[in-house]
RORO-32711 format. One line per field, with one value per residue (C-alpha): residue number from 1; residue in three letters; x, z, y. Coordinates in nm, 3 decimals. Each point is the difference from the previous one (the first is absolute). Example, Ala and Ser with C-alpha at 12.3 -4.5 7.8 and 13.67 -1.06 7.14 Angstrom:
2
k <- 1, 2
r <- ALA, SER
x <- 1.230, 0.137
z <- 0.780, -0.066
y <- -0.450, 0.344
***
This chain:
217
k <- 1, 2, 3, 4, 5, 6, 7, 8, 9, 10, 11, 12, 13, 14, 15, 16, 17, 18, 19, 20, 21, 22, 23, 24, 25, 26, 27, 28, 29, 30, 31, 32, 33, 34, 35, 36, 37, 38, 39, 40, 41, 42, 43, 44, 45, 46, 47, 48, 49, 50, 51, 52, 53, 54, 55, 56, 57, 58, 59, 60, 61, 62, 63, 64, 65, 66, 67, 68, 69, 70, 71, 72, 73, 74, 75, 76, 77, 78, 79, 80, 81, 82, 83, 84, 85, 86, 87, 88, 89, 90, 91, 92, 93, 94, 95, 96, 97, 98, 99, 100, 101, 102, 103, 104, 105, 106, 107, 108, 109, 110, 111, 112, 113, 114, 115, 116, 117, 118, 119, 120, 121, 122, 123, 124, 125, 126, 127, 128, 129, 130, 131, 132, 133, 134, 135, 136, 137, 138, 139, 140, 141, 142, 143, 144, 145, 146, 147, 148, 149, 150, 151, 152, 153, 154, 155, 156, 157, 158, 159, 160, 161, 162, 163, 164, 165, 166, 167, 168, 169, 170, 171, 172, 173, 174, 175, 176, 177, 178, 179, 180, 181, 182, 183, 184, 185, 186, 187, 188, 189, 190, 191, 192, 193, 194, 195, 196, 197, 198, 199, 200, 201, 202, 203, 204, 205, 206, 207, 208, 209, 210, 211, 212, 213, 214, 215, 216, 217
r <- UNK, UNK, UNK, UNK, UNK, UNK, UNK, UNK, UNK, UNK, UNK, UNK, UNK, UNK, UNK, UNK, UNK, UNK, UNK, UNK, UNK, UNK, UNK, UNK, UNK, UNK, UNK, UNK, UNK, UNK, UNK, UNK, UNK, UNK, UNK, UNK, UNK, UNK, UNK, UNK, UNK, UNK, UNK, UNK, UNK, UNK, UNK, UNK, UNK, UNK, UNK, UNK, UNK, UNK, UNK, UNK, UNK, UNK, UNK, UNK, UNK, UNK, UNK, UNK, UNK, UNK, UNK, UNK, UNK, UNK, UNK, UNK, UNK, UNK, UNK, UNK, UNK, UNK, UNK, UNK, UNK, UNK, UNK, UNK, UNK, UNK, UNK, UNK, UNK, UNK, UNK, UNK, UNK, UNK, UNK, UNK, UNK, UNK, UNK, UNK, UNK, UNK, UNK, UNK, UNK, UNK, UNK, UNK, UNK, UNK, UNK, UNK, UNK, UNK, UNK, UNK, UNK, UNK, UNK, UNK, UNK, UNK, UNK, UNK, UNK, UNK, UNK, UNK, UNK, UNK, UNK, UNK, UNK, UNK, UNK, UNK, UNK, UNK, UNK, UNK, UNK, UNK, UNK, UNK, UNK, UNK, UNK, UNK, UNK, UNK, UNK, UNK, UNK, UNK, UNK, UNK, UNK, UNK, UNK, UNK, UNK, UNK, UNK, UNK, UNK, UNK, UNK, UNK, UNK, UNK, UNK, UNK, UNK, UNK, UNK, UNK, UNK, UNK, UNK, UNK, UNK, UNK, UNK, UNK, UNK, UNK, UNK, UNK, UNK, UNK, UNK, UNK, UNK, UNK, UNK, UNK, UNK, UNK, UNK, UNK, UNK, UNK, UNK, UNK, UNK, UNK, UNK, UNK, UNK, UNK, UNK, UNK, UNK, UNK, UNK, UNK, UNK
x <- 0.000, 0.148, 0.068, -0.276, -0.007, -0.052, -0.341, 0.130, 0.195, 0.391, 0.124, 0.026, 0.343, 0.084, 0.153, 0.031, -0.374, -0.118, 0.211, 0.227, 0.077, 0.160, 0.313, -0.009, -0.080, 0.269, 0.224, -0.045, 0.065, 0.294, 0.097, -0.164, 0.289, 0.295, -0.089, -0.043, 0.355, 0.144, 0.243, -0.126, -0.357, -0.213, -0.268, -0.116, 0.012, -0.051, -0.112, 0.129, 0.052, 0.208, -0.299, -0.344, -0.268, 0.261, -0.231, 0.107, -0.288, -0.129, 0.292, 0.022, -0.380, 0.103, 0.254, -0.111, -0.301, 0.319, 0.127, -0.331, -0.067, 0.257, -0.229, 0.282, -0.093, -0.179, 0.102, -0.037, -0.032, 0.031, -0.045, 0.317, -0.078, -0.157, -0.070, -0.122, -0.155, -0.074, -0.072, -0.326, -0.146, 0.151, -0.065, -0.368, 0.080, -0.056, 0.218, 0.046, 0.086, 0.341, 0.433, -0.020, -0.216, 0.265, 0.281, -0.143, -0.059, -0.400, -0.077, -0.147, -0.001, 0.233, -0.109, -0.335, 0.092, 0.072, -0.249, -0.045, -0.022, -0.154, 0.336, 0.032, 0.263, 0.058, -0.079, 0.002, 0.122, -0.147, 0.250, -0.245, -0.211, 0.299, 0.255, 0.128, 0.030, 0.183, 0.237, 0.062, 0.122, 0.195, 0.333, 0.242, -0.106, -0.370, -0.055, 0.121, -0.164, -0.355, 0.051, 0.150, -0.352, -0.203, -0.019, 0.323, -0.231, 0.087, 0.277, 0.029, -0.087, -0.009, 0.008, -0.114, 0.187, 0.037, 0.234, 0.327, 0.124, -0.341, 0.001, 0.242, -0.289, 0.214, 0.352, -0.171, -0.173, 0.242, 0.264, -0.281, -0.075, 0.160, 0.063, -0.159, -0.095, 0.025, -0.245, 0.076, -0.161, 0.262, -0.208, -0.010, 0.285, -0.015, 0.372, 0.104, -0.323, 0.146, 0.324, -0.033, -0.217, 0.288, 0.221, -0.257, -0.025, 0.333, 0.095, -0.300, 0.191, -0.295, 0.079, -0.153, -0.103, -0.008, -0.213, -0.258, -0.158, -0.349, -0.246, -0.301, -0.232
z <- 0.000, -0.115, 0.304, 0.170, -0.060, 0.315, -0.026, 0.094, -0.175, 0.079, 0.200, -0.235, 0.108, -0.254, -0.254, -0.271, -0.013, 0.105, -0.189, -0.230, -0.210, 0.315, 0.147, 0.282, -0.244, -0.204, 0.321, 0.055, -0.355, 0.050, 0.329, -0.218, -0.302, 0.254, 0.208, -0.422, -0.036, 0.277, -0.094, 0.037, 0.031, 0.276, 0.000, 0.398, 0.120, 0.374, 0.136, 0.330, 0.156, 0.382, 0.181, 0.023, -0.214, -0.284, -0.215, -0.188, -0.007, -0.277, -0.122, -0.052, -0.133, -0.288, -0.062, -0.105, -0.190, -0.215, -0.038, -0.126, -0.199, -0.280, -0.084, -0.005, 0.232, 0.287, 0.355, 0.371, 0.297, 0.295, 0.327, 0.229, 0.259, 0.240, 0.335, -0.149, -0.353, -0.212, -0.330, 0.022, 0.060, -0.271, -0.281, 0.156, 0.040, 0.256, 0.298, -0.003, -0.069, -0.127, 0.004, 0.438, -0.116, -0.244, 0.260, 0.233, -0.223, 0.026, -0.361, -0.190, -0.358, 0.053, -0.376, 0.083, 0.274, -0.279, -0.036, -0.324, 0.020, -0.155, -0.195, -0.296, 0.004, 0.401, 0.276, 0.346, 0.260, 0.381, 0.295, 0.133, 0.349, 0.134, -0.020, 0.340, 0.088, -0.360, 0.108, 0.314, -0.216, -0.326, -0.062, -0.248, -0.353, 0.102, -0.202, -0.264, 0.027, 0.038, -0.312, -0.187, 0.100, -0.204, -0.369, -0.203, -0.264, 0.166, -0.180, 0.295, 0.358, 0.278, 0.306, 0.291, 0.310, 0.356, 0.120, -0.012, 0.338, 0.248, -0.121, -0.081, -0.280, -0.265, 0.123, -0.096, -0.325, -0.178, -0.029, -0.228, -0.289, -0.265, 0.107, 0.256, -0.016, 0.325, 0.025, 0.150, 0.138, 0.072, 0.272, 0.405, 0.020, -0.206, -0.176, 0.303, -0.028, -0.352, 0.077, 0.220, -0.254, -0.241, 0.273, 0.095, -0.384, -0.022, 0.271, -0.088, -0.382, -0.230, -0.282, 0.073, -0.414, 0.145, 0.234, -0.130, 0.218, -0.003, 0.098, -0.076, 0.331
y <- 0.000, 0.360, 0.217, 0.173, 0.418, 0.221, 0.161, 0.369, 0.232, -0.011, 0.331, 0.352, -0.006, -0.242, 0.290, -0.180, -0.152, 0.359, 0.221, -0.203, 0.294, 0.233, 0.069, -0.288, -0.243, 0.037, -0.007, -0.319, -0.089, 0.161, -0.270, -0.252, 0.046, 0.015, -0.311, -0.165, 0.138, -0.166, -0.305, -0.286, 0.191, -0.165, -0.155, 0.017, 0.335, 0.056, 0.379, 0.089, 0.340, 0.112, 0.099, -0.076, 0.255, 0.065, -0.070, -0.304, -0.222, 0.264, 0.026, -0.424, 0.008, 0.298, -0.173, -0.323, 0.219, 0.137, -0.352, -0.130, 0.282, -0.092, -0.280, -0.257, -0.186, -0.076, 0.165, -0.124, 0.218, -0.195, 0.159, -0.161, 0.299, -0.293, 0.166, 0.333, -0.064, 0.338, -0.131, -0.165, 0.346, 0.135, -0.251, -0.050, -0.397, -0.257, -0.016, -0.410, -0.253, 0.099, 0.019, -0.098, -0.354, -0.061, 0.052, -0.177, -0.330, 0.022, 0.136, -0.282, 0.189, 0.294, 0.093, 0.002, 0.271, 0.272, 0.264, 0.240, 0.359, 0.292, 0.083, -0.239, -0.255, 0.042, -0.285, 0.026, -0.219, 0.128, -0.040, -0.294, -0.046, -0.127, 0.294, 0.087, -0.408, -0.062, 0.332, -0.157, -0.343, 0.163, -0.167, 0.052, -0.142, 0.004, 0.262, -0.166, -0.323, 0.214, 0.173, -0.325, -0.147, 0.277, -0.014, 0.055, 0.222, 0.318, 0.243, 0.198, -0.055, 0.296, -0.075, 0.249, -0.073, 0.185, 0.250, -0.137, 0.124, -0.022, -0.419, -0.294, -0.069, 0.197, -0.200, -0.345, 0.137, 0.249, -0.319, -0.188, 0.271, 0.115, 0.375, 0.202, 0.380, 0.218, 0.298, 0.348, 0.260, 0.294, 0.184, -0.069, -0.135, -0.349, 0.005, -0.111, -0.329, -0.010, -0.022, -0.300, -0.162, -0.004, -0.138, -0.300, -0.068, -0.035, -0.213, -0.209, -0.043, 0.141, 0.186, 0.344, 0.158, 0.317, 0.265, 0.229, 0.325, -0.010, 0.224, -0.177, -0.149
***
């Protein structure tokens, strides 16, 4: 059976759905052609950010829209921000089941968990009933094996994932993608958030494609 479509409209912050003609939208085209640049280009993208309320669960939904929006290919969003999911809100999709019953082994059909969205060519996988228990549980290379699980159609898979200093979530995930993005806000004092990010991505070994400042909520 195809994927069932949420019954509301995704969130107006989705620029390039809303206004895929203006400025922001062709921002994240702009992200979009640098992280295609990169050598070898990745496939699994994780979005992670120093602090808390950066941002970057917006950030992670527009930028799977610009992904999707080349119509090369199907896209996955998946939702890996367990204890505090964002993104069901904004893509107007069911909370559950989702990525925590795949960690935790009690996913039956892990394809059958995708949902499809109001933006053509983009699925959505929800962070699952069982976030804050899989959080507690994540080991290195369960990432991994989660998103091995899923179907191998996607071109490009964006993954929305905590703040990489408040949790050890980000330690256990970054390791298991192909490149991770760190998102900045440069007021209140958040280098100093960002900064550690970079250092916890590092010693975890992921390969960080870059940092972009965002303004966007």
């Amino acid at each position: 059976a195809p994927p069932s479509r949420a019954a509301e409209r995704v969130d107006e912050r989705l620029v390039l759905l809303r206004d895929p003609s203006g400025e922001e939208a062709e921002q994240f085209r702009k992200v979009r052609a640098n992280l295609l640049s990169a050598r070898p280009t990745p496939r699994t993208i994780l979005v992670t950010s120093g602090a808390p309320a950066e941002g970057k669960s917006l950030f992670a939904a527009n930028l799977a829209s610009a992904f999707a929006e080349t119509g090369q290919g199907d896209v996955l969003l998946v939702d890996g921000n367990l204890r505090t999911p964002e993104l069901p809100a904004l893509m107007a999709a069911r909370t559950a089941p989702g990525l925590s019953e795949i960690l935790l082994d009690r996913a039956h059909d892990p394809a059958g968990l995708v949902q499809s969205t109001d933006v053509e060519g983009l699925y959505f996988l929800p962070a699952g009933a069982l976030g804050a228990e899989a959080a507690q549980t994540l080991s290195p290379k369960a990432l991994r094996a989660a998103l091995e699980r899923l179907p191998q159609r996607f071109r490009a898979v964006v993954i929305d994932a905590p703040c990489a200093v408040e949790f050890a979530d980000v330690s256990l995930m970054a390791p298991d993608v192909d490149g991770v993005v760190l998102v900045v806000r440069v007021e209140g004092g958040r280098r100093t958030a960002s900064r550690k990010a970079v250092q916890i991505l590092e010693g975890a070994q992921a390969r960080v494609l870059g940092a972009v400042v965002w303004t966007g909520g």
